[in-house]
N, C-alpha and C positions, 0 to 999 in steps of 0.2 A: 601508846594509843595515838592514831591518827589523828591531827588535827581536824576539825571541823570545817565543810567547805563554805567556802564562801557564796554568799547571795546569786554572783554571777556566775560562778560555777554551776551550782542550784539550779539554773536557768536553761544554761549549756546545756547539762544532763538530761533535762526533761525534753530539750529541743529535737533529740531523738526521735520522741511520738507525735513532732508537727507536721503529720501529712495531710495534704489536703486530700479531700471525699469528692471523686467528679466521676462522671463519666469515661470510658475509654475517650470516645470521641472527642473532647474538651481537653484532653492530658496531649502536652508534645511528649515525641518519643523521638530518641537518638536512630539521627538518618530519616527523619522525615523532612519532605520537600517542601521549598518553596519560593516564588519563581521573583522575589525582591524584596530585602527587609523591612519594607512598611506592614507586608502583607504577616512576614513572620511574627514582626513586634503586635501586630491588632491577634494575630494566635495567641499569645501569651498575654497579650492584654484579657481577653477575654475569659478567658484560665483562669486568671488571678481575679479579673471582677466575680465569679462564679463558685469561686471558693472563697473571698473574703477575702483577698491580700492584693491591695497596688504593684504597679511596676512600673521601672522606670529604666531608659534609654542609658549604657555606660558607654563602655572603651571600642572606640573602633579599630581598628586598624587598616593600613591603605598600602596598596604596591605603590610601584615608580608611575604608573599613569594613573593614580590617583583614585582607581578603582576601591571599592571595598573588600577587604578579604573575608575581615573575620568583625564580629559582632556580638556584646554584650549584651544581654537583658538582666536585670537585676531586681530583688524585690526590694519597694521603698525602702524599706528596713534595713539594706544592707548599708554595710560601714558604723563606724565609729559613733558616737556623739561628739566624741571631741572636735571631729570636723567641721562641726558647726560652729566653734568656736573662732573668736579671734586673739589672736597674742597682743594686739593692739588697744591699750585700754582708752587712749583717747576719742575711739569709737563709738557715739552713745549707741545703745543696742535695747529693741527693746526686751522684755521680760519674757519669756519663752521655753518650750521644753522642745526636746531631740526623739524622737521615735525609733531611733537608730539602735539595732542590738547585735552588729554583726551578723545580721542574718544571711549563712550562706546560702539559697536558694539562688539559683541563676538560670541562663537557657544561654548556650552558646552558638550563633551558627557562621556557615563556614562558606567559602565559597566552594562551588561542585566543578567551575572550567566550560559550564554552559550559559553561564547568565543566570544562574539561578542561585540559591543556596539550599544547605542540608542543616541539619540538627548535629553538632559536635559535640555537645556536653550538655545533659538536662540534671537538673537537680534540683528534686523535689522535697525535700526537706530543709521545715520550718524552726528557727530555734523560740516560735513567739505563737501566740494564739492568731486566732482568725476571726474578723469581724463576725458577728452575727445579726442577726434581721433587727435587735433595736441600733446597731449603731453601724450598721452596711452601706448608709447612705452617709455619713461622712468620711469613707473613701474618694480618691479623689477618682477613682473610675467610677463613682457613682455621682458623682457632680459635672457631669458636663452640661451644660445647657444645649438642647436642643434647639431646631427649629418651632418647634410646637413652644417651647419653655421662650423663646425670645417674642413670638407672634404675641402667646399670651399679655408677659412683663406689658409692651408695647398698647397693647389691646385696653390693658387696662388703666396704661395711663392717660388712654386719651380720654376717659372716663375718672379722671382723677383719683385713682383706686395706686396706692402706693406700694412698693416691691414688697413692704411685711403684709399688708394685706394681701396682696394676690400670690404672693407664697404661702398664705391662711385658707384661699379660695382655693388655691390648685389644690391644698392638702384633702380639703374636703371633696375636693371631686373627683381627685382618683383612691382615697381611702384612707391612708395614712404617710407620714415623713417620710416612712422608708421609701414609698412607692414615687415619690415626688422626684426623683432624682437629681435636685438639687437642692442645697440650702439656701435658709432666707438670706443668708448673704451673697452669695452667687445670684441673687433675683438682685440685689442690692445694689451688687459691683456693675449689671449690666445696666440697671438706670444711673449709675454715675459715668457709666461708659459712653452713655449718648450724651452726656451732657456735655464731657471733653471734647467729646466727636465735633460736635457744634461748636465750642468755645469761641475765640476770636471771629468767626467767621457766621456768626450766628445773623445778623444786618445785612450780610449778603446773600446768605439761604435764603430767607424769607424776602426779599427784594426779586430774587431770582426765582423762585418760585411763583413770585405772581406774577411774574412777566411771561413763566410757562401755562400758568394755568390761561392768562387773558389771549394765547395765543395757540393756544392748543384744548385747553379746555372746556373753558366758558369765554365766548369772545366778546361777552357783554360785562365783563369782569374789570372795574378800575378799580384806580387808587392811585393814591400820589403820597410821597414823601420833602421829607424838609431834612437836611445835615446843619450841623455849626462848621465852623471855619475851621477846625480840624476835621471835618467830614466824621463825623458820628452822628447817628443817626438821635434826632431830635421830636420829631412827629411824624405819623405816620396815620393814614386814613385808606379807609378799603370797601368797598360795597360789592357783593356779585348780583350775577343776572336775578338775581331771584328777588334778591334787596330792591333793585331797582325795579323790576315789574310790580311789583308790590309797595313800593310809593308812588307809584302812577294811580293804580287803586286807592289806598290805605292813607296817603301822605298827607290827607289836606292837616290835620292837626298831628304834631310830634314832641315828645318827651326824650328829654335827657340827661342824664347826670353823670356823676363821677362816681370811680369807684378807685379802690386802691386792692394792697397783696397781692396782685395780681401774676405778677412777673417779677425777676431775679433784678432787674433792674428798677423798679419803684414806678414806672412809668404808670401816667393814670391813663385807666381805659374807661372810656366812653360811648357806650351804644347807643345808638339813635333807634327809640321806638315809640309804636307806632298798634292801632287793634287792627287788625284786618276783618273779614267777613265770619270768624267764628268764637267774637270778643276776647281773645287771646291779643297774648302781645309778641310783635312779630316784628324782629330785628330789620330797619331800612340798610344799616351802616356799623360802621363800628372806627375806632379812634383812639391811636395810642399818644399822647404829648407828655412831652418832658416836665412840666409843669404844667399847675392849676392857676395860671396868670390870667390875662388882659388878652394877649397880644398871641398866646399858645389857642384860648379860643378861636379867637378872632381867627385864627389861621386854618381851623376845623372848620366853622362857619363859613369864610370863602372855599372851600376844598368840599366841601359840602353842595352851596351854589355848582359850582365847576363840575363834579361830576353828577349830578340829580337834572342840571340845566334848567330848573324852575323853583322857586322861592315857595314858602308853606304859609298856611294861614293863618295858624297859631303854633306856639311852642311852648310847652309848659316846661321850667326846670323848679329847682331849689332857692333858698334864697341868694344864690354866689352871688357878689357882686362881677365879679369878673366877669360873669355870664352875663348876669344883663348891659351891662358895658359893649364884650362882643354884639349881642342878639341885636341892642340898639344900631349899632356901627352897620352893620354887615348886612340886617332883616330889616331896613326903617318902613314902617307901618304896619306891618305884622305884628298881629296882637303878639304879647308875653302875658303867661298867665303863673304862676306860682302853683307850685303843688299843697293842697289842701292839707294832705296829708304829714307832709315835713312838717308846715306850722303847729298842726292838730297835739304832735308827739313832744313837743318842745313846752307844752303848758306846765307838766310837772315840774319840769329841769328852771323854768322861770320863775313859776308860783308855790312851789313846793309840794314835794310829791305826797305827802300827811294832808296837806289841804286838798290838794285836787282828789284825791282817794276816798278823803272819810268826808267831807263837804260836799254838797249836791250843787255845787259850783259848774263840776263839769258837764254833768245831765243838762242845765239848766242852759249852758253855754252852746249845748251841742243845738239845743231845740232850735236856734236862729244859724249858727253857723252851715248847718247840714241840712236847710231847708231847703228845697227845691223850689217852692214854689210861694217864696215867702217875696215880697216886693223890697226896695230897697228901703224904702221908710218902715217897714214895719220889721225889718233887721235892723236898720241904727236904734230904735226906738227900743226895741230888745234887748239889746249887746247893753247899751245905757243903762237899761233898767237893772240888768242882771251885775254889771260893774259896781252901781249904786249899791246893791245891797247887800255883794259883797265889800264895799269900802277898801274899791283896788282904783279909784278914780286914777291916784298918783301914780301907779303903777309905769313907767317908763316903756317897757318891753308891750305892754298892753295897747300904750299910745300909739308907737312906731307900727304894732301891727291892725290897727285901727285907721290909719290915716295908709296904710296900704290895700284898704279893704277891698280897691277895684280890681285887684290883680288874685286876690282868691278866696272872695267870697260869691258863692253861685247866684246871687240874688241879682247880682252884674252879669248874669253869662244867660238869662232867661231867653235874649233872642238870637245867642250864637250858636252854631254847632259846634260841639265839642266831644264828639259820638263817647261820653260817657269817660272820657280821659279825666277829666280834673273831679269826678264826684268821688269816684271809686280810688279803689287805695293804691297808691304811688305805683305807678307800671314802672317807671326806672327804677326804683326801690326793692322791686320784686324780682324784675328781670338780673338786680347786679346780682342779689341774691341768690339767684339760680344759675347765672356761669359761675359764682363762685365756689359751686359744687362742681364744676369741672376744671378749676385753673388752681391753683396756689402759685404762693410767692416765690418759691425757688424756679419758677418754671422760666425755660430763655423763650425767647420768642418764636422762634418755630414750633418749640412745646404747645405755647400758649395758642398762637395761631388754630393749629390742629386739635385742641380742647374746645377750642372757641366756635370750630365747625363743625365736631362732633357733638355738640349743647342744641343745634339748631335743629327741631323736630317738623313732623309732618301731622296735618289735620285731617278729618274725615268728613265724608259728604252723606253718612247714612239718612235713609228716610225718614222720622220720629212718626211717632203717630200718635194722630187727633184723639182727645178722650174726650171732647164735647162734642163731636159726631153734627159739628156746625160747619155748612157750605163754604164759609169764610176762612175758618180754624184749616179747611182741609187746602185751601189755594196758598196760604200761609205754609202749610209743610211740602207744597211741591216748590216754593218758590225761594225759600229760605233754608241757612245752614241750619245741622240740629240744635247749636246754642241759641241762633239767635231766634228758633222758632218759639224755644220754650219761654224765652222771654214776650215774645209778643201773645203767647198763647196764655201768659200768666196777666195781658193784658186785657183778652178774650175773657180769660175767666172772669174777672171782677167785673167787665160789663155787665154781665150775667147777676151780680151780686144786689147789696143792697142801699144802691145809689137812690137819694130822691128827684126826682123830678120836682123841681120849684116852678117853671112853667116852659111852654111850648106852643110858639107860634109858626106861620108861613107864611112870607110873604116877599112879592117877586119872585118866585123859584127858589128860594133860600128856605130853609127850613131851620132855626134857633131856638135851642133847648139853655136852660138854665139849673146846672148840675151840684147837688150836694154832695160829697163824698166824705164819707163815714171813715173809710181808709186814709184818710188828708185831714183829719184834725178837722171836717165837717165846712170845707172851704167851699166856696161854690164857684164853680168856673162854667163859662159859658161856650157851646160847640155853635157853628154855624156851618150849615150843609147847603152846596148848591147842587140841587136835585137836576141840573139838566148839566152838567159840567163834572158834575160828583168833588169839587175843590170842597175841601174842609179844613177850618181854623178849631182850634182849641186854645184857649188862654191860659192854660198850662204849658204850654212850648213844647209840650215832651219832642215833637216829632221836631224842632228848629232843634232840638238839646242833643238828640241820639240820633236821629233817622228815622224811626219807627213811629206809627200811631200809638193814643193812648188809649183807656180803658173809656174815657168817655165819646173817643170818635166812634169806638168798634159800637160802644149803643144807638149814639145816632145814626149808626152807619144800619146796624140792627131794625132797630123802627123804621126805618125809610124802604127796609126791604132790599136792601142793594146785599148780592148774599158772597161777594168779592173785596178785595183790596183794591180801590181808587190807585192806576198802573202808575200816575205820576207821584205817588205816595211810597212807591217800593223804590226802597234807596238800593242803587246798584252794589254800593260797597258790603250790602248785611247779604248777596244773594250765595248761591251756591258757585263755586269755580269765579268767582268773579273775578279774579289775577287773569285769570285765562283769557275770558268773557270780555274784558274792558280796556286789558292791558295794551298798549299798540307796541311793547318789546317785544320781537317774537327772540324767545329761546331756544339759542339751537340744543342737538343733544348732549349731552354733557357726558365725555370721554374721559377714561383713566390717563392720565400721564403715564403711566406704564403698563401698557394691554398687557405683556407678557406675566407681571406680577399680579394681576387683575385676575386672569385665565387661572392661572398656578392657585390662588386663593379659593375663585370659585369653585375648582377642582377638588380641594381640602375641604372644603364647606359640605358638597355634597356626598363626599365621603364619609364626613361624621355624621351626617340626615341619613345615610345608607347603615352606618354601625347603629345607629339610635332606633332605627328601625327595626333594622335584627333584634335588637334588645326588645323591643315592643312586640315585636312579633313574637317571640318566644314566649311572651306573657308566663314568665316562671318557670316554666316547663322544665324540669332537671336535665332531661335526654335534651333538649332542643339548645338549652344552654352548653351544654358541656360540650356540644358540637361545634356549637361558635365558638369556643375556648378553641377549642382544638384545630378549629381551621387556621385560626386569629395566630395560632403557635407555628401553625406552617410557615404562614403566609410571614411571618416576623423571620421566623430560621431563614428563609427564602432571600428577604430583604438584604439581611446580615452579610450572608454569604455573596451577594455579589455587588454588597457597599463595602467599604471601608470606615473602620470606628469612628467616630466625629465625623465623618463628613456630611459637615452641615456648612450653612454658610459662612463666610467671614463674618468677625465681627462687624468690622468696616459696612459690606454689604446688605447686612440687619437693619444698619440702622440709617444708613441712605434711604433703605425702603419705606422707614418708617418717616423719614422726611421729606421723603421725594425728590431728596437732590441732592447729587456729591457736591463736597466740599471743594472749591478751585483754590489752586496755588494764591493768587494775588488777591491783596483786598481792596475793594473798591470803594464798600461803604463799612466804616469799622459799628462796633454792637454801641449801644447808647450808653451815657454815661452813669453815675448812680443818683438818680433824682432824689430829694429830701423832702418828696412832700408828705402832705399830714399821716398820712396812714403809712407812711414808710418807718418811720421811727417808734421807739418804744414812747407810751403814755406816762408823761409826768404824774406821779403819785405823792398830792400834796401830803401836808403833816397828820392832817384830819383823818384822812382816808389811810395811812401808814397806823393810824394809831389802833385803827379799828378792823386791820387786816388779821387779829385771831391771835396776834402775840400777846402777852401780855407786856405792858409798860414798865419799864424799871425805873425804881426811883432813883434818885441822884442827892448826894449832901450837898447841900446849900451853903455855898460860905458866909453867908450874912447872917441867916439863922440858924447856921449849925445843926441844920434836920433833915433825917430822909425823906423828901417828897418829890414831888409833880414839877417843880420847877426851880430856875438857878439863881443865881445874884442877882441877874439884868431886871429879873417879874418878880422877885420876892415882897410879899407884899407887908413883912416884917421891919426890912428897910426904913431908916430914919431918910 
């Protein structure tokens, strides 16, 4: 009886019926032409991507002048396993399997004595299966990244959309994995690919960079940098034209803090903003330093001076000391105002978040802190009372922000402008918050740079329209953005409402109304109108606070008949276009640093508006669809045949584009060092908070009292 064959044998045997299923035209055949073997090897590549099996480049052979004779093609498959092996075990290696099953399928070709080559040996059988449609996309001829597959990757990281996620998004937008043609790792390896791209040379990109854009693209575009004594890059500060015409407008009052995770380097970034005309917050500047010091401000602060060339009127930050140290040094006389909102969130963390939550403490506190329009004696007299009765007199943190109270409580700021910066909630707070949706921490800085530029949005100038069908309300939407119409039209309204009139006289051309408001906790403020001048006072400041009129001028403005906005009363900075309007930066056009990759882009853009169209135009239609298949198939066979397989761009060249600048041999300014500030490091996690993180506690025996509990010899409270 014949032995039984073995496993491999088994294998052998069956490898008889591994043919692949194609077309004639897809199959080489012995003595088919072609005119260099890149063109033959993309032949047989294509073969084997179409039926399911890899191929790979073997044995050449070469005459005396070096020419090529003859030429291998091989399926991945062929050879040994063993060959993957090493005989060397002090090799660590890692854990891995071999795909290798001596698979003899090959393509031989030859040279013909004209420059060209022929087909000498085809051989089409498989000893192994063939991919099929779930798992055809981890071949490696179905993983090459294209141009489209690198655009995307790139696309989305300036969007902070990371390689698993936009291999999730691509999945979804062309149907499934298979169709994806590459894996999440291949999306993976090219965002690690740009980041080595950049490595050491990352301080000089983005130096060199804004030296191209300030001279080629935006010529109103500064910034300055700082190095240490080994020349790494220490501080760095940037503003483009846009920043700058828009602290011409926008600048009189500015907000700014710190933020951290931002870059691979720790470095804190600091944006300088600012409302512009459609109460948003609108980037002046921005600020990378090595540290959150004294002397790292102070250096932002002049660099700031230097390229703005004019000084600001207020600046609201956080409590740093550093900061007010600089702001003092750098800005002397310029108000500093503290942000309401830092102090406001800090009350739980100080007074205990049980008390402030379930106690009407904090209601009680906000009534005086968050008054507009409350005087400064009738907020100390307040905050006092409210202290007293909660029995927080001693409280230390209370005191220190009570005897700060000129720097951010509103009852001090009734006759400054501060167009609504310190009531509302933190604009540095909000704005870190929202680049921090487009940067993370591993990013280098040319990453971060370009995340940091694609975060900056555009505003609109549409019409709003008047619902109180009042003369004034309609001068208000030709003259105003639509944010800040609604706000003043929400001013309109309440005139309209049910204000008392306590009295009303005239006298000299003045007209003096004395107003109750119902909406105001029943406060009475007094207007005064001069009827041949049209100047009008309110004792509410709103208009010294924000810029805009209040609900009791638009009444006296109402009674008196005047059916307009008093023209010295419309603040230029709430109009419409007003950067445009006011600004004396004129900006030129702003140009691509590389028209040609600009052009090629736009080109591809409207090529996919042109496919998306087709698709919309067919609105379903089977026949009109299956047309566009079928063009889309020519048009692709067409492509193929007079491209070459991969040829897409270098990697190199991807990713230049994507940063706009090759990397030069020598370095001039090396990448910054690794900063250790607060947000760099992991957060110490006391005992308290370890104990109540979801584990449970284990007890411990006690050598004093010989028991399992809670605690050891040193607390035992057994102990003699």
């Amino acid at each position: 009886m014949d032995p039984s064959p073995t496993s491999d044998d088994f294998i052998r045997h069956l490898g008889d019926d591994w043919i692949p299923d194609c077309s004639i035209e897809q199959k080489p055949y012995v003595g088919q032409l072609f005119p260099d073997v890149d063109t033959s090897f993309t032949f047989y590549h294509r073969y084997g991507s179409s039926c399911g099996f890899d191929s790979r480049r073997s044995t050449e052979r070469k005459n005396k002048l070096k020419k090529t004779t003859r030429k291998y093609f091989l399926c991945s498959r062929a050879g040994s396993p063993e060959d993957d092996t090493s005989e060397d075990l002090s090799i660590k290696k890692r854990k891995t399997t071999s795909a290798k099953c001596d698979c003899p399928a090959k393509l031989i070709i030859a040279a013909d004595g004209n420059g060209g080559f022929f087909v000498k040996k085809f051989i089409e059988n498989h000893n192994h299966s063939f991919a099929g449609k779930g798992t055809m996309q981890f071949l490696r001829c179905s993983r090459s990244l294209t141009e489209f597959h690198k655009r995307f990757i790139i696309d989305a990281a300036r969007l902070n959309i990371g390689a698993t996620r936009a291999h999730a998004i691509f999945k979804s937008m062309i149907g499934s994995y298979e169709n994806v043609g590459a894996t999440v790792v291949d999306f993976k390896n090219f965002s690690r690919d740009i980041k080595e791209y950049i490595g050491k040379h990352d301080a000089d990109i983005l130096i060199q960079k804004f030296k191209d854009i300030q001279t080629s693209s935006d010529n109103n575009f500064r910034f300055e940098y700082k190095t240490d004594a080994n020349n790494h890059l220490t501080q760095l500060f940037w503003a483009d034209g846009v920043g700058r015409r828009n602290f011409e407008v926008f600048g009189d009052v500015v907000s700014f803090d710190a933020t951290y995770r931002t870059n691979k380097y720790g470095m804190v970034f600091i944006p300088f903003i600012g409302i512009d005309n459609h109460w948003k917050s609108v980037t002046f500047a921005a600020a990378l330093l090595e540290k959150e010091d004294a002397d790292n401000y102070k250096w932002a602060c002049e660099a700031f001076k230097k390229i703005f060339g004019s000084s600001v009127k207020c600046i609201v930050t956080d409590q740093d000391p550093a900061m007010k140290i600089a702001i003092e040094e750098c800005f002397p006389g310029v108000k500093h105002r503290l942000c309401m909102w830092h102090i406001m969130k800090k009350f739980p963390a100080k007074l205990g978040t049980l008390f402030c939550a379930e106690s009407p403490f904090m209601d009680k506190i906000k009534n005086f802190v968050w008054s507009d329009h409350s005087s400064i004696d009738e907020f100390e007299d307040g905050w006092n009372n409210v202290i007293s009765e909660f029995e927080l007199s001693d409280n230390t943190w209370l005191k220190e922000m009570f005897a700060l109270r000129s720097y951010w409580i509103p009852a001090f700021f009734n006759d400054e402008p501060m167009v609504g910066l310190i009531r509302t909630t933190s604009r540095s707070e909000s704005s870190n918050f929202f680049f921090n949706h487009f940067v993370q921490k591993g990013d280098t800085l040319s990453e971060f740079y370009l995340c940091f530029h694609s975060a900056l949005n555009h505003k609109d100038d549409l019409m709003p329209i008047p619902k109180n069908k009042k003369k004034i309300e309609k001068d208000a939407a030709e003259l105003y953005t639509k944010t800040m119409f609604y706000k003043i039209q929400e001013e309109i309204t309440a005139s309209c409402g049910d204000m008392v009139m306590e009295d009303m006289f005239v006298a000299d051309e003045v007209k003096s109304l004395k107003l109750r408001d119902p909406f105001l906790k029943n406060k009475t403020f007094e207007v005064k109108l001069n009827l041949t001048t049209h100047d009008i006072d309110c004792s509410c400041n709103l208009y010294t606070r924000v810029g805009y009129l209040c609900s009791h001028s638009f009444l006296c403005l109402s009674l008196s008949g005047i059916p307009f906005i008093p023209r010295q009363y419309v603040n230029n900075r709430w109009l419409k276009r007003a950067e445009e309007r006011f600004s004396t930066l004129v900006l030129s056009e702003l140009s691509n640093l590389n028209p040609e990759e600009d052009a090629k882009r736009t080109k591809i853009r409207d090529c996919w508006f042109e496919f998306q169209g087709c698709i919309s135009d067919a609105s379903g239609d089977i026949e009109q669809i299956d047309f566009i298949h079928k063009s889309l198939t020519v048009m692709r066979n067409h492509i193929k045949d007079h491209s070459k397989l991969g040829d897409t761009a270098p990697k190199d060249t991807s990713i230049s584009d994507f940063i706009g600048l090759k990397v030069v041999e020598e370095f001039t300014i090396l990448p910054p060092n690794q900063s250790n500030n607060k947000g760099c490091r992991k957060r110490i996690v006391g005992a308290a908070e370890k104990s109540l993180g979801g584990k449970k506690r284990q007890k411990r025996k006690c050598r004093k009292c010989k028991e399992f509990a809670f605690h050891d010899s040193r607390n035992c409270t057994g102990q003699s």
